[in-house]
C-alpha positions, 0 to 999 in steps of 0.5 A: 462212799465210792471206792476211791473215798474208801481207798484214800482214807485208808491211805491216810489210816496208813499214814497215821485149818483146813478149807470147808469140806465138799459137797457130798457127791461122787468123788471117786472118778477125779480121786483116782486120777489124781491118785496116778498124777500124784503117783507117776510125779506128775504136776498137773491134770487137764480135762478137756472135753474130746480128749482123754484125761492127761497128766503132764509130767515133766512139762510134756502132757501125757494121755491116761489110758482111757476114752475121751471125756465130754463137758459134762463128764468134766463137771460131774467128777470136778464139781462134787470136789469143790467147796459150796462157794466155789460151786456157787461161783462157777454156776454164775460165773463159769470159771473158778479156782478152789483147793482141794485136800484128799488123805494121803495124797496130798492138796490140790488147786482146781481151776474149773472153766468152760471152753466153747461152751464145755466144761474143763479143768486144770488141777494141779498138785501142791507141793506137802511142804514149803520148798527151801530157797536155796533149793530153787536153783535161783542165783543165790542174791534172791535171798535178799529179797526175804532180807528188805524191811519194806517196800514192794517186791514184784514177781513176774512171769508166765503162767506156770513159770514157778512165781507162787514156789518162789514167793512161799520159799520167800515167806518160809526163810523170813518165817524161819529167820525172824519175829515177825506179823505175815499176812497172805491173800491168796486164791487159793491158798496153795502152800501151808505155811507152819507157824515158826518165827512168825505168826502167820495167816492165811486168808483165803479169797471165797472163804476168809474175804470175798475179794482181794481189795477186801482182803487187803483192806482188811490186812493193813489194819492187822498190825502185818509186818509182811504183807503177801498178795498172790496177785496183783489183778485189779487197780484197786489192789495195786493201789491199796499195795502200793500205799502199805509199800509205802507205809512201811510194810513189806509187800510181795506180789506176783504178776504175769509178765515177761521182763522187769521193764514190763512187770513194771509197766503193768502196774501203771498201765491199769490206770485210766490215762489221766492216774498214770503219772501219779502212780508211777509217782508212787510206785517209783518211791514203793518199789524195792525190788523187781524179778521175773522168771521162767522155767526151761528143760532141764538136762536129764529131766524136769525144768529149772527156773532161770530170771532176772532181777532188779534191786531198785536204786535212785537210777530205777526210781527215775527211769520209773518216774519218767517212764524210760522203762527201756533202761531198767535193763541197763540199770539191771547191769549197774546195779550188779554189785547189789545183786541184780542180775540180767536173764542173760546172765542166769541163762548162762550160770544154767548152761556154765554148770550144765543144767541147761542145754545150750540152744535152749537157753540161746532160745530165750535170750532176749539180749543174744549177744550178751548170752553169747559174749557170757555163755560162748557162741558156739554150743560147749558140745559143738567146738 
């Protein structure tokens, strides 16, 4: 049976602890480095062959105080770390994602890939616990987003720019205010999600199920309630997503994109030519909402996100359906009083309550003139 006949008759079904332990081996080299990232509060640590290892703290990246590395330095600290198929992956494929638990100090995801023909790494640290919502800094209304009974929820940004933060925050306030049945995909898992008012599984992709169109197969057919993804990278996914979206599951996913109207489009666009009005068809009647998000400097140290969202209304659903994507943005400031925003908007509530500097945020506007007409055109320290 192809892919495609597996995928529809699971449309119609529709209708109708730990990880494994590392290799024995020398960790000792990468466990004192992230002992220091973890030490100086740091988020990540990069390993590049010709450069020393670096931290990067507060989004500027730091040298530790020692010699540049080589390729083989890299995987010989790196590889010992990882679980046996995630070791078996990279040997074929060159590039592979893992978690990884060290005592004391907390979880970790390994991203190990090769760069001009060299082994490197970016490991960052995982958070011990499940943030709050509320402790974000997202504009409050994306609180309605854990509240949707079904459909699909879309978020969108760059690498880095706090998507997975936000979609586990979205897991522990529905784990925390209601009965229900939540099933993540994830690769890897990165926040350990407590059983509350929930039931809760977590399926790892290289432990629990070999890919995530596998996964998600496999989940529909566990009674979820809530159905997170966390990535929508292939169109088999997408298709299986939007079919449980549509089904009456609520489904939460992430994908790197810029903007609504993107994140949007990029779901279509995965399609071969002659699919793409069918599923936009489909996608139009699944979505329930759309946000996308980005983190800036904050003033007096770190970052803060700021985003915009889209409550997708009857308006939404037809600009989807006929591909006028240009007027999400429009529809974005219609829809206010369901609580979607603009970005121009979080920019300026960040500058208003001095969180953010005002050139910075005048940087990222892609509407400038509503940033300005909402935030003023002159900087608050410039009159």
């Amino acid at each position: 049976m192809t892919n495609d006949d597996d995928i529809d008759r699971l449309i119609l079904e529709l209708h109708a602890t730990d990880a494994p332990s590392h290799a024995t081996g020398d960790v000792a080299r990468i466990e004192r480095w992230l002992r220091l990232l973890a030490s100086r509060g740091g988020s990540d640590l990069l390993l590049v062959a010709g450069a020393p290892p670096s931290i990067r703290v507060d989004g500027r990246v730091q040298p530790l105080a020692e010699g540049p590395l080589d390729g083989v330095d890299i995987e010989d600290a790196v590889l010992p770390a990882l679980p046996p198929h995630a070791r078996r992956i990279y040997r074929d494929a060159h590039i592979v994602d893992a978690s990884f638990r060290m005592a004391s100090v907390g979880r970790f995801r390994i991203n190990l890939h090769r760069e001009r023909g060299r082994g490197a790494a970016a490991v960052r640290l995982l958070p011990s616990r499940v943030p709050r919502l509320a402790t974000l800094g997202l504009p409050p209304s994306v609180e309605l987003l854990a509240q949707l009974p079904r459909g699909l929820v879309l978020i969108g940004g760059p690498t880095g720019s706090g998507k997975t933060t936000t979609l586990a925050a979205l897991v522990d306030d529905i784990n925390r205010r209601e009965a229900r049945h939540i099933v993540t995909i994830e690769d890897p898992v990165e926040y350990e999600h407590l059983h509350q008012g929930c039931v809760i599984e977590q399926v790892e992709i290289g432990v629990d199920a070999p890919d995530f169109p596998t996964a998600l197969r496999s989940a529909v057919r566990q009674a979820p309630d809530v159905i997170v993804v966390g990535e929508m990278r292939d169109p088999e996914t997408m298709r299986i997503a939007l079919a449980a979206a549509e089904t009456g599951h609520l489904v939460l996913s992430t994908l790197h994109t810029t903007d609504v109207a993107s994140t949007v489009s990029r779901i279509a666009d995965s399609f071969p030519a002659e699919r793409q009005n069918t599923i936009r068809q489909e996608l139009s009647m699944a979505l329930a909402a759309v946000m996308t998000q980005t983190l800036l400097p904050k003033t007096g140290g770190g970052v803060v996100p700021a985003a915009e969202l889209l409550i997708v209304s009857y308006g939404a659903r037809q600009h989807v359906r006929r591909n006028a994507l240009q007027h999400l943005h429009q529809e974005i400031t219609i829809t206010r009083r369901n609580g979607s925003f603009t970005f121009e908007e979080s920019l300026a509530r960040l500058v208003r309550d001095g969180l953010v500097d005002w050139r910075d945020a005048h940087a990222r506007a892609a509407h400038v003139d509503e940033f300005e007409q909402l935030a003023g055109n002159i900087p608050p320290s410039h009159p």
